[in-house]
C-alpha positions as CSV (number, residue, x, y, z in Angstrom):
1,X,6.7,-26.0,19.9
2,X,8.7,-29.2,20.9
3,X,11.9,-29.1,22.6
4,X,15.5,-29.6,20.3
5,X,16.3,-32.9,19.4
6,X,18.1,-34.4,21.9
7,X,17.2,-32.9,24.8
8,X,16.5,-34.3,27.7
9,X,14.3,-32.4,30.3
10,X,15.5,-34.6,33.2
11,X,18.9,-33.2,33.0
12,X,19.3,-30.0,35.5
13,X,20.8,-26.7,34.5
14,X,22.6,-24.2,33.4
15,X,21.5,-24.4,29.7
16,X,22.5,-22.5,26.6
17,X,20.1,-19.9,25.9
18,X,18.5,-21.4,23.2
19,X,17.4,-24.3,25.0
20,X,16.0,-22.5,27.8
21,X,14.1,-20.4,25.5
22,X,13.0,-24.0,24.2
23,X,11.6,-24.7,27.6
24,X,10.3,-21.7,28.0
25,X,7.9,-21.8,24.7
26,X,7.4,-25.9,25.3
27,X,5.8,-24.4,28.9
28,X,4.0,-21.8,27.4
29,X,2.5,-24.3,25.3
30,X,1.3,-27.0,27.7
31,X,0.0,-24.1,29.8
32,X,-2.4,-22.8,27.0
33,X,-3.7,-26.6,27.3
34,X,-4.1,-26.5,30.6
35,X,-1.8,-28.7,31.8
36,X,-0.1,-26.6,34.5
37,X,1.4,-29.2,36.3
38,X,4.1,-29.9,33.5
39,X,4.5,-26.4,32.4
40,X,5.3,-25.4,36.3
41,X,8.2,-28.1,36.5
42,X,9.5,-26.5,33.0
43,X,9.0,-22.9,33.9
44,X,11.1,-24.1,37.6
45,X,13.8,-25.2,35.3
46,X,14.9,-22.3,34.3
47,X,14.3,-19.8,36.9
48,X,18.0,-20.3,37.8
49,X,20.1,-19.4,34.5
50,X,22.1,-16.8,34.6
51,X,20.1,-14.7,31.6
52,X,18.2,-12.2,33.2
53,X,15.3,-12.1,31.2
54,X,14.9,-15.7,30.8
55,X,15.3,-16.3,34.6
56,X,12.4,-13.9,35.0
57,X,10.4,-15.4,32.3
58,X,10.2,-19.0,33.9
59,X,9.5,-17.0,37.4
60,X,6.8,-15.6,36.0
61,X,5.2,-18.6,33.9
62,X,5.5,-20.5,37.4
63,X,3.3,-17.8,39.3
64,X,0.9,-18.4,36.8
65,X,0.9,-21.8,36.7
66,X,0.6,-21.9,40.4
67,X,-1.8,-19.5,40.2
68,X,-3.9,-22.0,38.2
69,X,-3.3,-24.8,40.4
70,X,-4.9,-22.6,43.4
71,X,-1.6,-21.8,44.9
72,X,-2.2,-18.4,45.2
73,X,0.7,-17.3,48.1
74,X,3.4,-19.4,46.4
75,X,2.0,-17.3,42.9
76,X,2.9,-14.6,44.2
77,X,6.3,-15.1,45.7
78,X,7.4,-16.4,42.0
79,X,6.0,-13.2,40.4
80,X,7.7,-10.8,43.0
81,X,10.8,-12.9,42.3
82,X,10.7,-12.3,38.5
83,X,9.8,-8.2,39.8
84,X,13.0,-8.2,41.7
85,X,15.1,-9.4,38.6
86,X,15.0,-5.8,37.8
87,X,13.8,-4.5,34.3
88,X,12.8,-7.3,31.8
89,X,10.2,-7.7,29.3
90,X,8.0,-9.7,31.8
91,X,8.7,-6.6,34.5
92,X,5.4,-5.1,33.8
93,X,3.1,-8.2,33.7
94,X,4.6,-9.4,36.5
95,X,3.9,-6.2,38.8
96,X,0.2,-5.8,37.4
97,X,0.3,-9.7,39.3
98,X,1.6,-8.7,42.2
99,X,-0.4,-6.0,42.2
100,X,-3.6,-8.0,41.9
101,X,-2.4,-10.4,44.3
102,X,-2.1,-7.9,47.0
103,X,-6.1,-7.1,46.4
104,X,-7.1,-10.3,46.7
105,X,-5.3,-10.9,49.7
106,X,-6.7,-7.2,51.3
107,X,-3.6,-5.3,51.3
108,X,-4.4,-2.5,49.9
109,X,-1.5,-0.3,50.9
110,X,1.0,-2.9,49.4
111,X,-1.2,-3.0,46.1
112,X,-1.3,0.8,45.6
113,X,2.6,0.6,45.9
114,X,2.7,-2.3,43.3
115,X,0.2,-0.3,40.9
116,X,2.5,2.2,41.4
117,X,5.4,0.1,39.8
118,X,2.7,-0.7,36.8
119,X,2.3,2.8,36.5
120,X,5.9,3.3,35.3
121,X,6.4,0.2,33.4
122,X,2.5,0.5,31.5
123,X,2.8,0.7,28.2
124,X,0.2,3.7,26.4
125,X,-2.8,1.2,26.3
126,X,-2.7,0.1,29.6
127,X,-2.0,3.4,31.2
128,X,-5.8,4.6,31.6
129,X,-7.0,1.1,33.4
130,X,-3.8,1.7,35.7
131,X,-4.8,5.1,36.7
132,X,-8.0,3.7,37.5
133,X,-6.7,1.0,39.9
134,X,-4.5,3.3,41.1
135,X,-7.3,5.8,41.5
136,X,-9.8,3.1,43.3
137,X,-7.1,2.1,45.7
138,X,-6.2,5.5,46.7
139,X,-10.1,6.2,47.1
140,X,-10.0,2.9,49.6
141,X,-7.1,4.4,52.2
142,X,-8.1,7.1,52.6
143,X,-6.3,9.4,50.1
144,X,-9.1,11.7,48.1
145,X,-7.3,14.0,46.4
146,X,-4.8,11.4,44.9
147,X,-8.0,9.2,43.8
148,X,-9.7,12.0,42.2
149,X,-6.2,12.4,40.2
150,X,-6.2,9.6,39.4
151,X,-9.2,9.4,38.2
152,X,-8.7,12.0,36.3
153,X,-5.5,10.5,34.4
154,X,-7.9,7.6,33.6
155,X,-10.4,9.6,31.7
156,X,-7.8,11.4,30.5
157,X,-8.6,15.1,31.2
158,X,-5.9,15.7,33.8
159,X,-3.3,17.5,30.9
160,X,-4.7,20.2,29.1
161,X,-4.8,20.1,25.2
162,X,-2.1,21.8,24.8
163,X,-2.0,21.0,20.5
164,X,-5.7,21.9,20.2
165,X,-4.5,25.5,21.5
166,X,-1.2,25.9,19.4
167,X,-3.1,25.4,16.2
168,X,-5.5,28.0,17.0
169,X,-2.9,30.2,18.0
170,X,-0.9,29.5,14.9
171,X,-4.0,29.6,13.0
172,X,-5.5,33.2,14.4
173,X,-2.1,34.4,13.8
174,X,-1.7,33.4,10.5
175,X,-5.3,34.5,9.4
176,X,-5.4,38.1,11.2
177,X,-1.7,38.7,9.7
178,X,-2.7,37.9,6.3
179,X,-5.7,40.3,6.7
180,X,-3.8,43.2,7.9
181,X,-2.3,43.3,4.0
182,X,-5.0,42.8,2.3
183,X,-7.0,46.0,0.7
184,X,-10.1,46.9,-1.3
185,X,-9.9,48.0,-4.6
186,X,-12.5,49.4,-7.2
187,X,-13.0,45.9,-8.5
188,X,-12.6,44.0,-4.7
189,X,-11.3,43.1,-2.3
190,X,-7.0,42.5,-3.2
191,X,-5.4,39.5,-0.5
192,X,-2.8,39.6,0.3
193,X,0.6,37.7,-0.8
194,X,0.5,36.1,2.1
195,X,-3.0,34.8,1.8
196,X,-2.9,34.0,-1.7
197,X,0.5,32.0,-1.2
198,X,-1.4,29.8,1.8
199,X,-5.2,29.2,0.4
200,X,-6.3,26.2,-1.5
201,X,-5.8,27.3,-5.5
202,X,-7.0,25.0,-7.1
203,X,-5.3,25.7,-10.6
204,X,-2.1,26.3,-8.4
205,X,-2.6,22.9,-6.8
206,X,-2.3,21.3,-10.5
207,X,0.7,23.2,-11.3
208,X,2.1,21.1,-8.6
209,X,1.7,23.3,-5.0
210,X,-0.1,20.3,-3.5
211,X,1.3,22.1,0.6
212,X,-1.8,24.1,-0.6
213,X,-3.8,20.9,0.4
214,X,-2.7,22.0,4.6
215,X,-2.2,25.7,4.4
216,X,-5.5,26.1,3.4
217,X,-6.6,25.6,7.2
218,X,-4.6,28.8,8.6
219,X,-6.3,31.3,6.2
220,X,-9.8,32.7,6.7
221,X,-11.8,34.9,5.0
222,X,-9.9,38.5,5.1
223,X,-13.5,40.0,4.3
224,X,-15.7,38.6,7.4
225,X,-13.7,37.9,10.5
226,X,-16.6,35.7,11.9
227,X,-15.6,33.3,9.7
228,X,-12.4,32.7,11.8
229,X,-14.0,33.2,14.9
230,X,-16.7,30.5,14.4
231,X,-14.0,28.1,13.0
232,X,-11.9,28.7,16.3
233,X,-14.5,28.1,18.5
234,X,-15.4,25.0,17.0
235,X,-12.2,23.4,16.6
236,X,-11.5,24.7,20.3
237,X,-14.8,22.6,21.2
238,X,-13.8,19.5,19.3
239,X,-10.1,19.5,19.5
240,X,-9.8,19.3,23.3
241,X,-12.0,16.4,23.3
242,X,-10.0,14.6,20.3
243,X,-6.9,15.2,22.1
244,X,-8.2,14.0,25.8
245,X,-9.0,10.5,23.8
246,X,-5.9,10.1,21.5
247,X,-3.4,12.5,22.9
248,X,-1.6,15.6,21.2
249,X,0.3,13.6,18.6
250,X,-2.6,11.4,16.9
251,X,-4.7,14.5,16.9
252,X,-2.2,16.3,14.9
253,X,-2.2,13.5,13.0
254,X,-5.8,13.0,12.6
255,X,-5.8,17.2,12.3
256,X,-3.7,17.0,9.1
257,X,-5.3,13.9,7.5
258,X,-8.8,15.8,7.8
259,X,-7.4,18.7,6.2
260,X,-6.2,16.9,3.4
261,X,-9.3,14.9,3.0
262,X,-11.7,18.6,3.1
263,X,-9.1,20.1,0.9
264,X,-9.5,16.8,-2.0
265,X,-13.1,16.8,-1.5
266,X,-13.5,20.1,-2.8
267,X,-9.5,19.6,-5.5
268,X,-11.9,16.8,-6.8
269,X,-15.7,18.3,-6.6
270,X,-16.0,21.6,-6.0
271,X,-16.2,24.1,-8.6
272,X,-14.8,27.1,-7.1
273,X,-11.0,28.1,-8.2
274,X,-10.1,29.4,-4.5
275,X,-10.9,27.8,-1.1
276,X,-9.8,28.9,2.9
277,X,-10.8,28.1,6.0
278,X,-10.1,24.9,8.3
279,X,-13.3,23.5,8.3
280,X,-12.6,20.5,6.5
281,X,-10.0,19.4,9.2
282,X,-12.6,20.3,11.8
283,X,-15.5,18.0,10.5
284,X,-13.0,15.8,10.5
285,X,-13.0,16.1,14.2
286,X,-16.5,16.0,14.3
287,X,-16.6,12.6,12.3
288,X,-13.9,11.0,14.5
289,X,-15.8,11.9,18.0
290,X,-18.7,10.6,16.3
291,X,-17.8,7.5,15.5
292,X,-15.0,6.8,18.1
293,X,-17.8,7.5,20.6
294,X,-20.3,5.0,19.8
295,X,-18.1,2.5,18.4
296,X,-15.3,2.3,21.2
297,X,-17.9,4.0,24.2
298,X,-14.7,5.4,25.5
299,X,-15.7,6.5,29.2
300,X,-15.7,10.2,29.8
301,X,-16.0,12.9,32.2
302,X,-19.6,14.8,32.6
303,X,-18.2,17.7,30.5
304,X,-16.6,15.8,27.4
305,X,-20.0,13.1,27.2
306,X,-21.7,16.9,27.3
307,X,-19.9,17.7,24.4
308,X,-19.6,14.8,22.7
309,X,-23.5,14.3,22.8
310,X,-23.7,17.4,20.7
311,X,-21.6,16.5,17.8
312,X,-24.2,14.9,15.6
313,X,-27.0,18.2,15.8
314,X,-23.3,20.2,15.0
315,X,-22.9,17.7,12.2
316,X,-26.1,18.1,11.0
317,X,-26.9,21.9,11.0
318,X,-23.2,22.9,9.5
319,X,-24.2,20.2,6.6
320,X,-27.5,22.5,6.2
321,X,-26.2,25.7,6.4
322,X,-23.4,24.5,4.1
323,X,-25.5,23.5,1.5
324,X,-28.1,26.6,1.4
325,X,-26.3,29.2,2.0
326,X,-24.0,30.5,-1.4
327,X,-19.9,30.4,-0.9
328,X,-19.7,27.7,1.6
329,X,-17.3,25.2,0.6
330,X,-19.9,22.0,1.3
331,X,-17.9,19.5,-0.4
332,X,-14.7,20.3,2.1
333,X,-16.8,19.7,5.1
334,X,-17.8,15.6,3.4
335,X,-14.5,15.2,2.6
336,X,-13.3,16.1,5.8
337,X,-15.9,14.3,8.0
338,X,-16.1,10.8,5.9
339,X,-11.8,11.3,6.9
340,X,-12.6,12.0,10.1
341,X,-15.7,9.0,10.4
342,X,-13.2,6.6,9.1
343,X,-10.1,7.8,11.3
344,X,-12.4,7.3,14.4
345,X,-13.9,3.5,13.1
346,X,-10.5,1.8,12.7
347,X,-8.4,4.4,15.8
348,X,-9.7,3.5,19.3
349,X,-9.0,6.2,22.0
350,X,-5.7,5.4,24.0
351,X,-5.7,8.1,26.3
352,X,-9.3,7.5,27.8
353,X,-10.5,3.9,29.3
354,X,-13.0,2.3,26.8
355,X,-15.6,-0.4,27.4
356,X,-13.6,-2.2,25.4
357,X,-10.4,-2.1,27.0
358,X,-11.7,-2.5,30.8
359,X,-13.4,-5.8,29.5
360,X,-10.5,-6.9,27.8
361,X,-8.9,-10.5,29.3
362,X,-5.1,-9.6,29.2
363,X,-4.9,-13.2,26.9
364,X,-6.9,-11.3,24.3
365,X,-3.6,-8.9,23.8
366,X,-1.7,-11.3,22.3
367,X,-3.5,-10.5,19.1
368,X,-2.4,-6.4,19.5
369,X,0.4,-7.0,16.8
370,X,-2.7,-8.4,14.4
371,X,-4.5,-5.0,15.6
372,X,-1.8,-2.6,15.1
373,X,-1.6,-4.4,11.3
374,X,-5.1,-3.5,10.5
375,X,-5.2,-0.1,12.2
376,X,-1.9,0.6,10.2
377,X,-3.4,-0.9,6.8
378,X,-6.8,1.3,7.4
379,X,-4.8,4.5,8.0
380,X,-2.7,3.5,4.8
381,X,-6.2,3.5,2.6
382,X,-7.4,6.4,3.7
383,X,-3.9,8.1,2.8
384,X,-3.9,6.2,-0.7
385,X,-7.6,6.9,-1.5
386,X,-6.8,10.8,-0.6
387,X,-3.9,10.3,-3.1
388,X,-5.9,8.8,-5.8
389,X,-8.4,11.8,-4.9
390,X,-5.5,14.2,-5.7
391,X,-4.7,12.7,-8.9
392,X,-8.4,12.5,-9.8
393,X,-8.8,16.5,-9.0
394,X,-5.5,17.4,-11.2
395,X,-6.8,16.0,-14.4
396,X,-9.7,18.3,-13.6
397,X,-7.9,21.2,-13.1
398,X,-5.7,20.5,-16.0
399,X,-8.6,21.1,-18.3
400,X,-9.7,24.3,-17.4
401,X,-9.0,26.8,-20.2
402,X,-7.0,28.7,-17.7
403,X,-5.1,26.5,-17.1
404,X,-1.8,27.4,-19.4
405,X,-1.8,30.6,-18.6
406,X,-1.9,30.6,-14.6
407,X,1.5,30.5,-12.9
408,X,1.9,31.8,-9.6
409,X,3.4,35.3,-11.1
410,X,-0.6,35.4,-12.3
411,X,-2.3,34.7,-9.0
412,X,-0.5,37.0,-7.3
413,X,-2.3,39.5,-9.5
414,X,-5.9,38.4,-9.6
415,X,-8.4,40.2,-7.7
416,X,-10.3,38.1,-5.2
417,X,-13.9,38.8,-5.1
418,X,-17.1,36.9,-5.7
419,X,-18.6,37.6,-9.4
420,X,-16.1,39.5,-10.7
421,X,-16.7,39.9,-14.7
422,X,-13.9,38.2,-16.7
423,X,-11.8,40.3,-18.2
424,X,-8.7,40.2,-21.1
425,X,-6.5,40.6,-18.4
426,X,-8.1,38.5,-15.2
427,X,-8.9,35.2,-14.6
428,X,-12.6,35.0,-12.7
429,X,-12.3,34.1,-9.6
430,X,-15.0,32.4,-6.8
431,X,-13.6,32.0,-3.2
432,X,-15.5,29.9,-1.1
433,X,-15.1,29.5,3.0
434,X,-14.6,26.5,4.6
């Protein structure tokens, strides 16, 4: 970008901000072509207005251009002058500098309290490579037990999964209190309100109660507890790892998209009129560490590559049993892993350090806005093709003869059992677990 007409870079300061921004983004420019001579006498020029941010800007452009001209101890007096302007939007970049300035030179102590500074400042990508530095460093003086904390923050195992645990809780309370109401009658087994006002009904679903789509996940079968026991344990073993790459608030979010994904797969393909369980969310888990770990290669402790290393055989076996043994809900376990697959193909762990990331030249994050656009637009098909899945499984439902006649006033009054004969005054009924 060329400076405003006019202007004439021999004349000295103060500016108006525009036309130090000018001078900024002209030096920006002859720096990406390598001529650092002319973008360090622009980045000078305005290292003296009296806009904060600007000021710091051209301090830290000059450190780098300085840097690039093998200037190495003036480099870093610009970028500690642009760290002592206080909090700007070069504050950050310009400590990570210092910081690696410090290295270079061997002082390490000085570095680990400049890391320190990044630490604070780091935005949620950065944050695991920090950690590391901060870790190595710590490692190097002398200080163990602050390393292996460190180290632990960089794999990201130091907080517990805290959301992986709330939604079993929720869940086992949910299940085990819609159980406790639920009774056997001569024809069955009767749920309970509770559980027939929370599992996937299908018919229900295309009378408009699409919330049935998540609630599905906290009900279990009331008939054979093991069925929420084994669903606990694995969502226990693949939740913890999900949230030590991604953090508690994407795997919520990946948590819910699964469930919606294993609840359309079996709206839109399954023929049974009743579902529960939350095995479609958690092959959805199993599909994200899947793919997430060898597409990103996020870099693990001992214990999460252990369990990450078993997903596929977990994959693979649930698949089998799903499809051979009767009443498994099979078609909620694909939809739920393809959801899960694609979450973990276009959704690179941020809590973890990846191959990826550590390689990474800090130019190369210049394109993150073009990233965020394509993660964001990948995210937004798999939320429209669940949609489209949605309307696809209503039109389905809508044709079934029982349809008119099946409010909620009518479910409440069916008896839930596998088989049951179809009477005047009942509509048959298959429940599948998922």
């Amino acid at each position: 970008m060329g400076l405003p007409p006019g202007f004439d870079p021999a004349l000295g300061a103060p500016f108006d901000r525009a036309s130090a921004i000018a001078i900024l983004q002209h030096a920006d420019d002859l720096a990406a072509q390598s001529d650092f001579d002319q973008a360090l006498a622009l980045y000078s020029r305005v290292t003296g207005v009296p806009d904060r941010d600007i000021a710091a800007a051209g301090c830290y452009g000059a450190g780098n251009a300085l840097y690039r001209l093998d200037r190495e101890q003036e480099a870093r007096q610009a970028w500690e002058a642009a760290t002592g302007m206080g909090e700007t939007p070069v504050a950050y970049r310009a400590w990570r500098q210092v910081a690696a300035a410090l290295v270079r030179e061997g002082n390490l102590p000085s570095a680990l309290d400049a890391y320190r500074q990044c630490e604070r400042r780091a935005p949620q990508p950065d944050r695991a490579e920090i950690a590391s530095r901060l870790g190595w460093l710590s490692k190097e003086t002398g200080n163990t037990g602050a390393a292996g904390k460190y180290f632990a923050r960089s794999r990201g195992d130091a907080a517990r999964p805290l959301m992986t645990y709330l939604i079993i809780a929720v869940t086992v309370v949910t299940s085990l209190a819609a159980m406790q109401s639920g009774h056997s009658t001569a024809q069955g087994y009767l749920n309970s309100p509770l559980e027939l006002q929370l599992m996937l009904d299908k018919l229900l679903v295309a009378h408009g109660e699409y919330y049935r789509l998540f609630t599905v996940t906290l009900v279990h079968d009331p008939t054979f507890l093991p069925h929420l026991l084994f669903n606990m344990y694995a969502l226990w073993f693949a939740g913890q790892l999900v949230e030590r790459m991604y953090g508690s608030w994407v795997f919520l979010f990946v948590y819910i998209v699964a469930a919606a994904g294993g609840s359309v797969g079996s709206y839109v393909f399954g023929d049974s009129l009743q579902a529960v369980g939350a095995s479609g969310a958690i092959f959805g888990m199993f599909g994200m560490i899947l793919v997430a770990t060898r597409f990103h290669h996020p870099i693990l402790d001992q214990q999460s590559r252990s369990l990450a290393s078993q997903i596929g055989f977990l994959i693979v076996i649930n698949l089998v049993l799903g499809f051979t043994i009767p009443g498994i809900d099979y078609m909620a376990h694909i939809g739920g892993l393809i959801a899960g697959c694609w979450l973990g193909l276009i959704l690179p762990p941020t809590h973890v350090q990846t191959l990826g990331s550590i390689w990474q030249s800090t130019g190369a994050r210049t394109s993150m806005a073009t990233t965020l656009a394509v993660r964001v637009i990948g995210v937004g098909a798999l939320i429209a093709v669940i949609g489209v899945g949605v309307l696809v499984g209503t039109d389905k439902w809508q044709k079934n003869p029982w349809y008119p006649y099946y409010t909620a006033d009518r479910a409440q009054s069916v008896v839930v059992v596998i088989g049951v004969p179809p009477e005047a005054d009942s509509v048959p009924v298959q429940v599948t677990c998922r």
